[in-house]
C-alpha positions in Angstrom: 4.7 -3.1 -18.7 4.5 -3.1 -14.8 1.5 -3.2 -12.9 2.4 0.2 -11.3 2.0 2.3 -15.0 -1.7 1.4 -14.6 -2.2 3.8 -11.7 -2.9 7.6 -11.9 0.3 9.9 -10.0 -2.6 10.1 -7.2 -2.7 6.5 -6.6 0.7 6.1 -7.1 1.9 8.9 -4.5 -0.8 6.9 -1.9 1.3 3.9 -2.5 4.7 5.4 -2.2 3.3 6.6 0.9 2.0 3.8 2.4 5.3 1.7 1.2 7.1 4.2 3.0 5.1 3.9 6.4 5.7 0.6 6.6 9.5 0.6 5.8 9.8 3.2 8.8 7.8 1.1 11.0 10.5 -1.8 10.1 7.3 -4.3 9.0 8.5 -4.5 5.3 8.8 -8.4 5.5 6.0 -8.8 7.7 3.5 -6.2 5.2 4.7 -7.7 2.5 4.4 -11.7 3.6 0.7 -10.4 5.1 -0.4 -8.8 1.2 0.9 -11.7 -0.8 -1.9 -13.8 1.6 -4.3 -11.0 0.6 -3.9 -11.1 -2.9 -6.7 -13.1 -3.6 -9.3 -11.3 -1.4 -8.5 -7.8 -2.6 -12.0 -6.6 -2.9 -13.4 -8.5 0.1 -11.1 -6.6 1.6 -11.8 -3.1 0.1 -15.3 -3.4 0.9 -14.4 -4.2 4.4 -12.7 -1.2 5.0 -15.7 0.9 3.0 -18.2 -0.9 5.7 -15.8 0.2 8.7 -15.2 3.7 7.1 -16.6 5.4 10.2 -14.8 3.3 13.1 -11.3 3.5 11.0 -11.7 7.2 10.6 -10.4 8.2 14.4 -7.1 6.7 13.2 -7.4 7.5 9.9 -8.9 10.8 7.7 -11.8 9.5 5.8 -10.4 10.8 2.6 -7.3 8.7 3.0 -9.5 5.9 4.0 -11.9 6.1 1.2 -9.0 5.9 -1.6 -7.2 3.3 0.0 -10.5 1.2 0.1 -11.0 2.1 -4.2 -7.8 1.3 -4.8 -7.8 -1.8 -3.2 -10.9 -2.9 -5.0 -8.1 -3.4 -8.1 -6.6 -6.3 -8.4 -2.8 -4.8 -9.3 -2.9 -3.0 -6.1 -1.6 -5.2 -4.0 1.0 -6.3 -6.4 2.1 -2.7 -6.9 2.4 -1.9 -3.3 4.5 -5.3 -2.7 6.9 -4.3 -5.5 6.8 -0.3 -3.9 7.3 -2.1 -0.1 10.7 -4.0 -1.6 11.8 -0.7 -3.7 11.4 1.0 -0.5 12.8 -1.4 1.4 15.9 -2.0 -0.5 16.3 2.0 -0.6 16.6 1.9 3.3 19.1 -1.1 3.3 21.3 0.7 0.9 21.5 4.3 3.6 22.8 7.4 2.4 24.6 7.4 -1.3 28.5 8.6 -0.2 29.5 11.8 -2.4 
């Protein structure tokens, strides 16, 4: 079993998105090399993003914010957004499927 099939089709769909966000931005490497680092701070680094909740919301809603924050206070998050970074990644290197 994968750490992904621990997470409901919410949290799964804000990870898709987020994987997706950074492949368009081109900083799949860079996201990825930067969680792996993270890893082992997960929930020091939720409960960052909980304590700047109001200063983050002008770039981000506070919904959004708020359930990134929760789900980063599990420790297969990271992980699972890694592995949905490379999926996504690997997606954009193969292009367009030819008919």
């Amino acid at each position: 079993m994968t750490a992904v099939a621990s997470f409901s089709a919410a949290e799964q769909a804000l990870l898709d998105d987020a994987a997706r966000r950074i492949v368009g931005a081109r900083m799949a490497v860079p996201a990825m090399m930067f969680l792996e680092t993270l890893a082992p701070m997960n929930l020091v680094t939720a409960s960052m993003l909980h304590a700047l909740q109001p200063l983050l919301g002008i770039a981000l809603p506070a919904d959004k914010l708020a359930a990134i924050a929760t789900l980063l206070e599990r420790r297969e998050s990271i992980p699972a957004l890694v592995s949905a970074i490379d999926a996504a990644e690997h997606a954009r290197r193969r292009g367009p499927r030819q008919p």
